[in-house]
Steps between C-alpha positions, in 0.01 A plus 500: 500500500595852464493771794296716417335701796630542848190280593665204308893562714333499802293207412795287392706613778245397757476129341894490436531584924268226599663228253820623611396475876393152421825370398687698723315339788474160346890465528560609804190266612615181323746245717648177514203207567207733331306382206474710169142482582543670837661790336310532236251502716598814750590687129111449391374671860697740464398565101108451632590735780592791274180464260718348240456121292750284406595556119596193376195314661293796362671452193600151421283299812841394613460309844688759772520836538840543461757302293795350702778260368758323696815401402488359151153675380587788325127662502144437579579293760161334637414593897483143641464377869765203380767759396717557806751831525789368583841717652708652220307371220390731252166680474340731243143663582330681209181724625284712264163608567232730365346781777244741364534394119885537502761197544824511578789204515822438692737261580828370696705206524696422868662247667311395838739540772858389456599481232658092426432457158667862386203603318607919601726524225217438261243703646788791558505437125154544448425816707856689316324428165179602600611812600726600209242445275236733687764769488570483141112483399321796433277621183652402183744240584431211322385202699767214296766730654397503856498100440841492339640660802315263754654179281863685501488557837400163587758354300752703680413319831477189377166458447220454199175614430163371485394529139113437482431728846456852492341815644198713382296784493237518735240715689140464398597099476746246571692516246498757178675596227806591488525148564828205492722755638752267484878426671652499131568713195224376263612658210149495345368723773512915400293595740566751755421623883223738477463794740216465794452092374508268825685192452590212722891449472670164626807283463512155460820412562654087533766294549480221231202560271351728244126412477237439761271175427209469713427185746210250500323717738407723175635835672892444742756531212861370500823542326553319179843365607404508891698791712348776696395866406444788683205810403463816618251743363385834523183724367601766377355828337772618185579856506776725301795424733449264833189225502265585837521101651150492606583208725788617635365454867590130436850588566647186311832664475589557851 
C-alpha cells in the first residue's frame, strides 16, 4: 500500500507496535521445557488483547497464531504441544496481524539460552544484512540491488541464501505487490523502491541450502540440502533517504 494520509501512518504504526510487542514478548517468554503451542499461545492473547487477528490464520487458515520453527524448520513452523524448546536450540517466531484494516509483519531468529550449537554467528549474520539493506533502500533503488547486496554479504560470512523466500509489500493485506523481494540479484527484476510504499523486508539466510521445500504437514518448510537459517524482518515505510521501521519496538538488533 501507499501512505497516503496521516490517518494511514498512524494506522500502520499502531498495528506494527502491537506485532512488534508480540514478538518482543514472545522471546523473552519462551524457555527450555515449553511447547510451541504454549507460546504461541501467550502471542495470540496478547494479539486478541490489543483488538488485532492473526494474519496468516485470517489469511491462509493456518493452524496457530504465530509461526515458530525450531532448529531445522526454516519457516512456518506449526505451534504443537509435542514440539519441546529445548536450551540453545534455535528458534524463529514470525507474527503479523491485521488491527483496524491494516496488517503489519515481523520477525526474529534467536538462540534459546546458551548458546551449544553456535547458531549466533548466523543470526549475527542475519540481523547485519538486514540492516544494511534498510539503510541503502529508499525511493528509486531498485529492489534486484538491495538483493544482490543481501547474497554478497552473505557470501562474505560464509553463508547462502534462500532462493524461493522473500519479503513483500503489505498494508491493506498480507502480502502485496511489490512482491518476491528477494535475497538475490534477479536480473529480470527493474523495478524500483517507491516513495511512501510499505514493504515487509527480511533475510533468509542458511548454512547449507538454497531453497526451502515444505514438509508433509503442508505448511513447516526445510532446507533443500538440510542446515539451518536464520530471518529477521522488518515493516517498513520507504522514504527519500532513511526507511521509518514501523516495528522497530521489536528491538531484534539489540
Amino acid at each position: 500500500m501507499s501512505i497516503n494520509t496521516d490517518s494511514d501512518l498512524i494506522a500502520m504504526q499502531k498495528v506494527s507496535d502491537v506485532v512488534a510487542y508480540t514478538l518482543k514478548e514472545m522471546k523473552q517468554y519462551a524457555k527450555p521445557g515449553m511447547s510451541t503451542k504454549e507460546l504461541d499461545d501467550f502471542g495470540g492473547n496478547i494479539l486478541r488483547d490489543f483488538g488485532a487477528k492473526s494474519a496468516p490464520r485470517q489469511t491462509y487458515n493456518f493452524p496457530g497464531w504465530t509461526c515458530i520453527s525450531i532448529n531445522n524448520e526454516f519457516c512456518h513452523g506449526l505451534p504443537s504441544s509435542n514440539k519441546i524448546l529445548g536450551e540453545g536450540e534455535l528458534i524463529n517466531i514470525d507474527v503479523s496481524a491485521e488491527l483496524e484494516g491494516y496488517w503489519s509483519d515481523n520477525g526474529a531468529s534467536f538462540v534459546l539460552g546458551v548458546d551449544k550449537f553456535k547458531h549466533q554467528p548466523l543470526i549475527d549474520a542475519s540481523k547485519d544484512i538486514l540492516k544494511q539493506a534498510l539503510d541503502r533502500i529508499k525511493g528509486g533503488v531498485r529492489i534486484s540491488d538491495i538483493g544482490h547486496l543481501m547474497e554478497t554479504e552473505a557470501k562474505k560470512y560464509g553463508y547462502k541464501v534462500i532462493r524461493n523466500l522473500g519479503g513483500h509489500g503489505i498494508g491493506r493485506s498480507l502480502h502485496e505487490q511489490p512482491d518476491e523481494l528477494l535475497n538475490y540479484r534477479n536480473k529480470y527484476d527493474q523495478r524500483r523502491f517507491r516513495k511512501n510504499t510499505v514493504v515487509a523486508i527480511e533475510t533468509f539466510i542458511a548454512t547449507q541450502s538454497t531453497l526451502a521445500v515444505t514438509t508433509n504437514d503442508g505448511w513447516t518448510m526445510v532446507g533443500n540440502r538440510g542446515g539451518h537459517m536464520a530471518q529477521h524482518e522488518h515493516t517498513i515505510v520507504i522514504t527519500d533517504s532513511k526507511p521509518i521501521i514501523l516495528t522497530e519496538k521489536n528491538e531484534i538488533w539489540q
